[in-house]
C-alpha positions in Angstrom: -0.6 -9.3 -16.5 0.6 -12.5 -14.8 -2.3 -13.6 -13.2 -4.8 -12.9 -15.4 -2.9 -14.7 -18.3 -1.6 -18.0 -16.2 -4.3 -18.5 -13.8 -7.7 -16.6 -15.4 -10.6 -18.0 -13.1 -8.3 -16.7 -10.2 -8.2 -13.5 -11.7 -11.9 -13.3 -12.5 -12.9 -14.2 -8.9 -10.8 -11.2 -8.0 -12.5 -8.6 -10.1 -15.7 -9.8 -9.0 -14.9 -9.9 -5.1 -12.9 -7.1 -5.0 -12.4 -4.6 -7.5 -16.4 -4.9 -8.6 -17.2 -6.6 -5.2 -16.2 -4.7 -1.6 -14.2 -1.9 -3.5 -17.2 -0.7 -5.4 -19.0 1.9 -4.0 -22.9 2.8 -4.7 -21.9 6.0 -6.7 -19.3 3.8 -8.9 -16.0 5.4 -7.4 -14.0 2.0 -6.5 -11.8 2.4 -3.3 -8.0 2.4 -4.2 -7.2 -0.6 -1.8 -10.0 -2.6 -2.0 -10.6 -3.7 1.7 -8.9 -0.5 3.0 -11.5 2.3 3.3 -9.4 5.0 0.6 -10.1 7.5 -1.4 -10.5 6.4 -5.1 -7.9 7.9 -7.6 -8.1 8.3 -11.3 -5.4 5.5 -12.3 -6.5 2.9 -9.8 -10.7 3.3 -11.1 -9.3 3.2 -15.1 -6.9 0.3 -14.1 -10.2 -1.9 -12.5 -12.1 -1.2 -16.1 -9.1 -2.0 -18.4 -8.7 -5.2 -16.4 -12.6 -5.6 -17.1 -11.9 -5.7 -20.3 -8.6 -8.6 -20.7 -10.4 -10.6 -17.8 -13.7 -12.0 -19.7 -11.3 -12.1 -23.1 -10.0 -15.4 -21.3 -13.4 -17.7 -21.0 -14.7 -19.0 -24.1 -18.0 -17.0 -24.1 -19.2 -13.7 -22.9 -21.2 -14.9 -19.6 -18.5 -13.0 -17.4 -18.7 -9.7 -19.0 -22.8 -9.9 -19.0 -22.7 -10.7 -15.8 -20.9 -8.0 -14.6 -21.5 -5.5 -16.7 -23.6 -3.1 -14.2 -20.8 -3.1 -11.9 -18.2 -1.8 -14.6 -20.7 0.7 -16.1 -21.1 2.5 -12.7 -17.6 2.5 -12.7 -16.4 3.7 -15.8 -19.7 7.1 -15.3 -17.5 7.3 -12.1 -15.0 8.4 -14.3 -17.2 10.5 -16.7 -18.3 12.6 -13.5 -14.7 13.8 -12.8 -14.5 15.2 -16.5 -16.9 17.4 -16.0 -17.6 19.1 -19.5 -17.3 15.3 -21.6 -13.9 16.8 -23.4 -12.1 14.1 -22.8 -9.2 15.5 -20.2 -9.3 15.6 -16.3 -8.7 18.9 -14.9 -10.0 18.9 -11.4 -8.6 17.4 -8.6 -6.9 14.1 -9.3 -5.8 11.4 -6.5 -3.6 8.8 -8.2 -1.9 5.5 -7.2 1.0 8.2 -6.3 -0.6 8.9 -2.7 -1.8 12.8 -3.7 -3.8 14.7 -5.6 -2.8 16.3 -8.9 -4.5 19.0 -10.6 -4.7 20.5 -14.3 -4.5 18.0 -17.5 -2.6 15.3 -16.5 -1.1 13.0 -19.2 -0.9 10.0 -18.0 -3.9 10.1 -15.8 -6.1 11.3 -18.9 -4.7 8.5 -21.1 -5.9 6.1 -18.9 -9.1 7.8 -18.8 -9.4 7.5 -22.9 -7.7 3.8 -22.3 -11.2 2.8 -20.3 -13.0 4.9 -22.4 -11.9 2.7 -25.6 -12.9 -0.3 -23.3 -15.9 0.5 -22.0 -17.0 0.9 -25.8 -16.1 -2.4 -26.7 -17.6 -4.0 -23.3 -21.0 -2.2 -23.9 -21.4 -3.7 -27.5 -20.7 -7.2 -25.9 -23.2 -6.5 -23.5 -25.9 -4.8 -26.1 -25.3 -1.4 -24.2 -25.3 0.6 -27.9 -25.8 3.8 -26.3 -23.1 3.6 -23.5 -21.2 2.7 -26.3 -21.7 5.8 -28.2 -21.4 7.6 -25.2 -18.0 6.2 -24.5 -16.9 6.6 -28.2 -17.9 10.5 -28.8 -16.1 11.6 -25.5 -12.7 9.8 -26.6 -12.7 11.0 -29.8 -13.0 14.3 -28.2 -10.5 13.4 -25.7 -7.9 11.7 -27.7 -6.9 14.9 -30.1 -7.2 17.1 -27.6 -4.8 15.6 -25.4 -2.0 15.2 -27.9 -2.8 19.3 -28.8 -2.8 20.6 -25.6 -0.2 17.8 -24.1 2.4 16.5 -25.9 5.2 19.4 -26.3 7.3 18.3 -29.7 9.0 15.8 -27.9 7.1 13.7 -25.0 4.2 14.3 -23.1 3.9 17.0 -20.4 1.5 18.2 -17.7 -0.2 21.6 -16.9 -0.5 22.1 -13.3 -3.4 24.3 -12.5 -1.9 27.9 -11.2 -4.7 27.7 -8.6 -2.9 24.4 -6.9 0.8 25.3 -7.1 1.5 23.6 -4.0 0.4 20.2 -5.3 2.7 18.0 -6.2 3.0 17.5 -10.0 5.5 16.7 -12.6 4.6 19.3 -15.0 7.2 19.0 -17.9 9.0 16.7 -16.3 9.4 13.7 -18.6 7.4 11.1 -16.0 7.4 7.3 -16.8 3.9 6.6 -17.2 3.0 9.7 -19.6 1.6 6.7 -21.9 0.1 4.2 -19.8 -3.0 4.2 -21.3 -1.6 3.0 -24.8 0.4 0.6 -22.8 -2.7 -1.0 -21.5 -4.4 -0.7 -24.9 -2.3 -2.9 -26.2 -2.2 -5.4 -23.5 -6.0 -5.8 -23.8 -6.1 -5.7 -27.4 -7.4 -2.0 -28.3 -4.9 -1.2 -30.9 -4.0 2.3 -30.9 -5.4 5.0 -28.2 -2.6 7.7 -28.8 -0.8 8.5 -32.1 2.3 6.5 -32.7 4.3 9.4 -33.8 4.2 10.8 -30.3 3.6 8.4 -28.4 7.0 6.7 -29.9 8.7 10.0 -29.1 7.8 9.7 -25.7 9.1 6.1 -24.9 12.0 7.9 -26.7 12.6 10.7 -24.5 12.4 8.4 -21.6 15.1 6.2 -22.9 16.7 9.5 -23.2 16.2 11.2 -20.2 15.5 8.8 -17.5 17.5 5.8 -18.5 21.1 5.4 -16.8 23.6 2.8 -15.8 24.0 4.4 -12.8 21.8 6.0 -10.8 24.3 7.2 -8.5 24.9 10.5 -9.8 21.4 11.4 -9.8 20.7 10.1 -6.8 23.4 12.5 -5.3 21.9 15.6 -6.4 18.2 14.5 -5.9 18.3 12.5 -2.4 14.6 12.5 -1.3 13.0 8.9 -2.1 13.7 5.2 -1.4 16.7 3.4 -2.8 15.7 0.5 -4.8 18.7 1.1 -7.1 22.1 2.2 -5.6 24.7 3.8 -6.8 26.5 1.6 -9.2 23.6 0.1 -10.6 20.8 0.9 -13.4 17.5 1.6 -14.1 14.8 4.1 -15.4 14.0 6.9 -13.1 10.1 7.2 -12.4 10.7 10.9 -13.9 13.5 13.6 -14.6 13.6 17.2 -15.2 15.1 18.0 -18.4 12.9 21.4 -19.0 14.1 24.8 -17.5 10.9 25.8 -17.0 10.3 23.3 -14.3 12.2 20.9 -11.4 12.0 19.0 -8.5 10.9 21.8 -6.3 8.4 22.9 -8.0 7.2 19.6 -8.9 7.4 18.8 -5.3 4.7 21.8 -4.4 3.9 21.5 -0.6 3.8 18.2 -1.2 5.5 15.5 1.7 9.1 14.3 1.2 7.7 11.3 1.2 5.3 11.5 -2.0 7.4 13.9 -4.2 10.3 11.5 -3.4 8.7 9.0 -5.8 10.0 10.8 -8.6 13.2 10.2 -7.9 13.2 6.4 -7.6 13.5 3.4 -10.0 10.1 1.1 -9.0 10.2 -2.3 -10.9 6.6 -2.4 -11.6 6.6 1.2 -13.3 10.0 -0.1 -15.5 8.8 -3.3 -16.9 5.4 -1.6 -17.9 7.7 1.1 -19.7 10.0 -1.6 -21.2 6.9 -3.5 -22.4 5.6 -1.0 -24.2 9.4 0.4 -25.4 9.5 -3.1 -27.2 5.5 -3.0 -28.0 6.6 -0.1 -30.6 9.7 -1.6 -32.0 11.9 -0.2 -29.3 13.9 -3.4 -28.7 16.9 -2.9 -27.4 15.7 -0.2 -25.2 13.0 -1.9 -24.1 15.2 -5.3 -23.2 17.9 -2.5 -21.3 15.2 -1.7 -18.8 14.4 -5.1 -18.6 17.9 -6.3 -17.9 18.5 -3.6 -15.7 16.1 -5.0 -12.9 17.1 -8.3 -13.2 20.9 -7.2 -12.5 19.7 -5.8 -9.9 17.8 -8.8 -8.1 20.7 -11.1 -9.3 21.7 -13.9 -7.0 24.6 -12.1 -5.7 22.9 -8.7 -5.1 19.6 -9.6 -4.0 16.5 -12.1 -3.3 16.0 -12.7 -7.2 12.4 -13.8 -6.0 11.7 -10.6 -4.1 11.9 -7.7 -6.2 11.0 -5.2 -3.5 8.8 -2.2 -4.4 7.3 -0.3 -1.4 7.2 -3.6 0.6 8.3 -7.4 0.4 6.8 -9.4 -2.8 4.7 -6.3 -3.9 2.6 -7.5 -7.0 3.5 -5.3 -9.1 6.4 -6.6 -10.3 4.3 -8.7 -12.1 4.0 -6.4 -14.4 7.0 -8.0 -15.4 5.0 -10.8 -17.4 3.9 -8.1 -19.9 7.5 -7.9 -21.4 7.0 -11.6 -21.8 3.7 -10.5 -24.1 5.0 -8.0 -25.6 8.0 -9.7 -26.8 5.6 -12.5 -28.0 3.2 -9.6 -29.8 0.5 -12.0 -27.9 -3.4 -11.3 -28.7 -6.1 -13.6 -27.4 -9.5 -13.4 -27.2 -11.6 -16.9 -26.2 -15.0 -15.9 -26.9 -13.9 -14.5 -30.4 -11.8 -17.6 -30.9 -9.2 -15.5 -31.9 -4.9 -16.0 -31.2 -2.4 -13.7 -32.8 1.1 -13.4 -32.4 3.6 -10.6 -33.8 6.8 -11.4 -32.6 9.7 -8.5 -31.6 12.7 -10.9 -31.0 14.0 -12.6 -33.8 10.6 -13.3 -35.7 12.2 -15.1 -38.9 12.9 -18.1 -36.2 10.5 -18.4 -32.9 9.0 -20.1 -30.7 7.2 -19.3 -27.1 4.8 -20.7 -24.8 1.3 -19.6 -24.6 -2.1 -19.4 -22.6 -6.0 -19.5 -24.1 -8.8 -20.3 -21.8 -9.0 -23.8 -21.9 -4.5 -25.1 -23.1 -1.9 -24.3 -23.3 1.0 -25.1 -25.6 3.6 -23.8 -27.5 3.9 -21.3 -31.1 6.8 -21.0 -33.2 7.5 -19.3 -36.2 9.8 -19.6 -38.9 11.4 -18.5 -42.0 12.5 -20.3 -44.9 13.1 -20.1 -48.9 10.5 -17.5 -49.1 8.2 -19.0 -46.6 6.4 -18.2 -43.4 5.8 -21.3 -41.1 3.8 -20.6 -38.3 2.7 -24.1 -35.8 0.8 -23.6 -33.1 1.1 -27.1 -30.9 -1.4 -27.7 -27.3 0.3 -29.5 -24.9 -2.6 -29.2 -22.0 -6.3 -29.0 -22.4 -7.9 -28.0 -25.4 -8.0 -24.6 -28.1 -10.6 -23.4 -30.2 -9.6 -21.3 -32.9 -11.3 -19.3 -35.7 -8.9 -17.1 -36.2 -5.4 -16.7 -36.5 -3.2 -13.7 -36.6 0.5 -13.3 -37.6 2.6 -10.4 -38.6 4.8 -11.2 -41.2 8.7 -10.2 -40.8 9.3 -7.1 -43.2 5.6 -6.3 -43.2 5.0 -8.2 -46.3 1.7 -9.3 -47.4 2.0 -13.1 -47.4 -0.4 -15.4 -49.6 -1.7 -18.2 -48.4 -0.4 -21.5 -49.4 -1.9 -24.4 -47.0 -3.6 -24.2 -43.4 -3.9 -27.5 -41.4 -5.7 -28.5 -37.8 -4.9 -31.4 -36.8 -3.1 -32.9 -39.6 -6.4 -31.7 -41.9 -6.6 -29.2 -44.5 -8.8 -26.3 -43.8 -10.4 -23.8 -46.1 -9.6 -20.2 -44.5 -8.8 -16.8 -46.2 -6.4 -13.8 -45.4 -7.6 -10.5 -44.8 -5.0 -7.8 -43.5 -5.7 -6.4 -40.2 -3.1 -3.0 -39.4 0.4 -4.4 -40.3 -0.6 -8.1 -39.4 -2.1 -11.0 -41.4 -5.4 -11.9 -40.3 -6.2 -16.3 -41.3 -9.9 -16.6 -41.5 -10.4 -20.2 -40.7 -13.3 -21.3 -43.1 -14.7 -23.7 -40.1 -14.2 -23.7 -35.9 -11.2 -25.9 -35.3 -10.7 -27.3 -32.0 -7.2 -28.5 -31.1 -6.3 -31.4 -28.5 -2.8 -32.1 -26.5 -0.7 -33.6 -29.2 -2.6 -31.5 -32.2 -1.6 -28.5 -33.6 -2.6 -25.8 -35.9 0.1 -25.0 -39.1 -0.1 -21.9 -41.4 2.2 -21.8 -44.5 2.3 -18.4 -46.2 4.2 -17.4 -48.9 
C-alpha cells in the first residue's frame, strides 16, 4: 500500500523487474520470492495481478498497463489452470504465502482468485483484450456465488479440507483472518464489491469476535506452538481461532510442521492492519481502530523499536500494510489516467481533512459541514493534479445538490451523478491544479 501510493515510479520499476520481470516464469506461474527459486502459491500469484492493477492507476495514462500487459495475462491463465473446471473455486492443491499446501475450497485463497479475476477484467479492457475480458468476467460470476454457497456458514467464512489430504494443514472452520482478503484488496484498488456485504460484514464481525483480545496471554497458554510477537499482557488479533466443535488446532494442524501450523496461533502485524483496514472499510470503526491501536501499543517506545515492527524477521514489509488503514480511514480512490479522486471519509466526516497522493502532487483534502452544507477543498501543495472527476460521500448518505464548483478560484460547469452511496462531480472541462491552487465543491 505504502509504496505504491508515496513513491509510484519505485513501485512500478518493481513489478516490472520483479514480480513480471525474474519471478515470471514461461508458463505464467510467478515464483513466491522473486529472486529465490520457490514454488508459486495461490495468494502470492493473485497478490502480483491485484498490484497490476493499483500500480498503472498512478501515471497519468495507460502506457504502463499496455506495456505490460502480456506479462500479467500469462499470469492471471496461471491462475485459471489451477481451477481446473472454470467454477470459480480452487480445489486442488494450494501453496500459499503460509509455507504449505492447502487443499479443498479455500476461502480466502479463492477470494483472491475472484479479486484478480475482477482485475484482470478491468486491465484487459484498458488494453483492448475484450475477450480475456469476458473470459475473466463469466468465471467470476460463476465463482463469486458459489463461494458464498458452498463457503460462508451463517456466520463467517469457512474452509473444506479435502478428506483425501487430511494431513495438510488447514483451518477448516476455524474463523482465519484473511477469509476476505480478496474484498480487502478490491477495495484498495478500486473494484468496489467482490463478495456480498452482508457476509462479508459478518465475517470481519466474527473476527472482532472470535480472534480479538486484550490479552493474548491466556490463549497463548493453552495453544503454545508459534512465535510470540504479542506476549502475555498485551493485545492483538489472532491470525485464526477455533470457535467450531467440529474442528481445532490439531486437526487444523494435519501432519503439518510445528513450525507452519504454529502460524495460527500468532498476532502478525501485516495480517492485522489488513484486517483493521477493511474492519473500518465497512463501517467497522471502532473495531477496526482497536486492532490498529493494538500494534502500536505494542511497538510503543517503552516496549519496543516503534520503527521495527517485527514480523518473521527485522523491518519485514509487510507492515506496510499498515498505510492501508491510513486509506481506508480516508475512503481514498484515485485513478490518474481516468483523472479521477474520491474521498469517503470513516472518521469524523462532517469535519476533515488528510493528506493525499495523485501521480504528479500532492496536497491536502478536507471536508466539512456546515448550516446544511457540504464543503469539500482539495489544495496541491507539490507538483501538479489533473482532475475530471471528483468523488465524495456525503455524511448520512444524503443525496447532495450541487451549488458551486471552483478550480482555481474559477467556476466550472460540472454535474452530479450518484455512483453506489457516493456523489460522483462530473467536471464539465479537465482542470489542472498547481501548488497554491485548489479545487472547492459546495453541495447542499
Amino acid at each position: 500500500c505504502a509504496l505504491s501510493r508515496l513513491f509510484p515510479e519505485l513501485e512500478r520499476h518493481t513489478r516490472v523487474g520483479v514480480d513480471f520481470g525474474l519471478a515470471l516464469l514461461p508458463d505464467g506461474a510467478l515464483h513466491l520470492r522473486a529472486e529465490f527459486n520457490d514454488i508459486p502459491a495461490v495468494d502470492g500469484q493473485a497478490g502480483p495481478v491485484l498490484r497490476a492493477l493499483r500500480d498503472p492507476q498512478m501515471p497519468t495514462d495507460d502506457t504502463w498497463l499496455k506495456r505490460n500487459w502480456p506479462g500479467i495475462r500469462k499470469a492471471i491463465e496461471w491462475l485459471m489452470s489451477k481451477d481446473g473446471d472454470g467454477d470459480g473455486l480452487i480445489v486442488g492443491n494450494q501453496h500459499n504465502t503460509l509455507d504449505t499446501d492447502w487443499f479443498g475450497p479455500v476461502a480466502w485463497l479463492s477470494g483472491m482468485y475472484l479479486a484478480a479475476l475482477r482485475a484482470g477484467e478491468e486491465m484487459a479492457r484498458v488494453a483492448g483484450d475484450a475477450a480475456f475480458a469476458r473470459r475473466c468476467r463469466e468465471i467470476f460470476d460463476r465463482g463469486q456465488p458459489k463461494l458464498v454457497a458452498e463457503l460462508f456458514d451463517g456466520e463467517y467464512f469457512i474452509n473444506k479440507p479435502d478428506p483425501r489430504h487430511l494431513d495438510a494443514i488447514n483451518s477448516g472452520t476455524g474463523c482465519h483472518i484473511d477469509q476476505v482478503l480478496g474484498q480487502s484488496w478490491a477495495f484498495q484498488v478500486g473494484l468496489g464489491r467482490i463478495l456480498p456485504e452482508r457476509e462479508t460484514v459478518a465475517a470481519l464481525r466474527s473476527l472482532w469476535r472470535y480472534n480479538f483480545t486484550p490479552d493474548v496471554g491466556p490463549y497463548r497458554e493453552a495453544y503454545q506452538p508459534g512465535r510470540w510477537y504479542a506476549m502475555p499482557g498485551e493485545g492483538g488479533l489472532l491470525m485464526c481461532s477455533f470457535p467450531r466443535a467440529d474442528w481445532d488446532y490439531a486437526q487444523a494442524k494435519g501432519r503439518g510442521p510445528d513450525w507452519a501450523a504454529g502460524y495460527f496461533n500468532e498476532c502478525m502485524n501485516g495480517f492485522e492492519y489488513q484486517a483493521a483496514g477493511h474492519m473500518i472499510a465497512e463501517g467497522l470503526v471502532m473495531e477496526g481502530l482497536a486492532v490498529t491501536r493494538m500494534v502500536h501499543d505494542r511497538y510503543h517506545a517503552t516496549r519496543r523499536n516503534p520503527w521495527n515492527e517485527i514480523e518473521c524477521g527485522d523491518h519485514y514489509a509487510r507492515s506496510m500494510a499498515s498505510y492501508g488503514v491510513y486509506l481506508a480511514a480516508c475512503g481514498y480512490e484515485y485513478d490518474g489516467p481516468r483523472g479521477r479522486l474520491a474521498f469517503a471519509p470513516q472518521l469524523n466526516p462532517e469535519k476533515f481533512k488528510c493528506a493525499f497522493t495523485t501521480a504528479e502532487g500532492w496536497g491536502s483534502y478536507s471536508q466539512s459541514v456546515d448550516a446544511g452544507e457540504l464543503r469539500c477543498v482539495l489544495e496541491v501543495k507539490w507538483g501538479r493534479v489533473e482532475l475530471r472527476t471528483f468523488g465524495v460521500r456525503s455524511p448520512g448518505g444524503a443525496a447532495g445538490r450541487l451549488i458551486a464548483v471552483k478550480a482555481g478560484g474559477e467556476p466550472v460547469p460540472a454535474r452530479v451523478e450518484r455512483r453506489d452511496s457516493a456523489l460522483e462531480i462530473r467536471l464539465g472541462r479537465p482542470c489542472r491544479l498547481e501548488p497554491g491552487q485548489s479545487l472547492e465543491v459546495i453541495l447542499a
